[in-house]
C-alpha positions in Angstrom: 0.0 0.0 0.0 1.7 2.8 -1.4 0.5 6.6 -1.5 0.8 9.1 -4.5 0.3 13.1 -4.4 -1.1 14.9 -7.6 -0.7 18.4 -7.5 -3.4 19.7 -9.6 -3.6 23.5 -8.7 -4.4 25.8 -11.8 -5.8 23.1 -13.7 -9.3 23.8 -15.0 -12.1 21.2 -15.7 -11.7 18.6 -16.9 -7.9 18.3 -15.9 -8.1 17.4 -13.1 -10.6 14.8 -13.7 -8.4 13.3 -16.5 -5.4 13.3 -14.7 -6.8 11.5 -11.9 -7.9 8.8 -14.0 -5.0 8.0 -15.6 -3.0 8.2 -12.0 -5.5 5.9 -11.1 -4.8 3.2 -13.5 -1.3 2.6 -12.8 -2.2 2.2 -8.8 -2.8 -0.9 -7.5 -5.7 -2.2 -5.3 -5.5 -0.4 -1.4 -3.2 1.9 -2.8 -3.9 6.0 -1.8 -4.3 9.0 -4.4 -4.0 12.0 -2.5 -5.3 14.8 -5.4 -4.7 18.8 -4.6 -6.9 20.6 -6.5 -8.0 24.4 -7.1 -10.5 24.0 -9.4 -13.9 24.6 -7.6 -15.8 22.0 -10.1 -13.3 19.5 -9.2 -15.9 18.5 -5.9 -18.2 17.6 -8.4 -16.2 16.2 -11.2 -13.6 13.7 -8.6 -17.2 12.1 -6.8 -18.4 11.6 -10.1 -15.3 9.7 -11.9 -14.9 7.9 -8.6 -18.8 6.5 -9.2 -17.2 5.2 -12.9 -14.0 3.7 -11.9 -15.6 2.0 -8.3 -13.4 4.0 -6.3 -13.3 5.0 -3.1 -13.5 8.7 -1.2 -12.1 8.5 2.0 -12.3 11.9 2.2 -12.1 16.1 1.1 -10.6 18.5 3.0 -10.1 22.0 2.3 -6.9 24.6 3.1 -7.8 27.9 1.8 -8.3 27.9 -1.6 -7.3 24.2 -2.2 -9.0 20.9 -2.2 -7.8 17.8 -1.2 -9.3 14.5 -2.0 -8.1 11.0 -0.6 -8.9 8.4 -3.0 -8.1 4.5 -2.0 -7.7 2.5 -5.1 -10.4 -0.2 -5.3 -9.2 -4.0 -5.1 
C-alpha cells in the first residue's frame, strides 16, 4: 500500500478529472491517491469519476483555496 500526491492546482475542468484517471490506473488495489486541486468544479467532477471507476473517497478536505481529496484504489 503505497501513497501518490497529484498536485493539480491551476488546472481547469476537466484536468483534473483526466489526470486523476490516468493516476488511477497505474495504482494498484488499497493503494492512496491524494489529489490537490484548485479548481472549484473538481468536488463535483472527482465524486463523479470515482462512481465510474468503483473507487473510493475516504475523504475532502479544504486549506484555503485548495482541495484535497483522498482516494483509495479499489481492489
Amino acid at each position: 500500500m503505497s501513497d501518490t500526491t497529484l498536485n493539480l492546482r491551476g488546472l481547469k475542468c476537466p484536468l483534473p478529472a483526466l489526470r486523476a484517471r490516468k493516476a488511477l490506473t497505474r495504482l494498484a488495489p488499497d493503494d492512496r491517491l491524494v489529489l490537490e486541486c484548485t479548481d472549484p468544479l473538481a468536488e463535483i467532477d472527482i465524486p463523479n469519476l470515482l462512481r465510474e471507476t468503483g473507487d473510493v473517497l475516504e475523504s475532502t478536505d479544504r486549506a484555503g483555496d485548495v482541495i484535497i481529496f483522498r482516494i483509495r484504489k479499489a481492489g
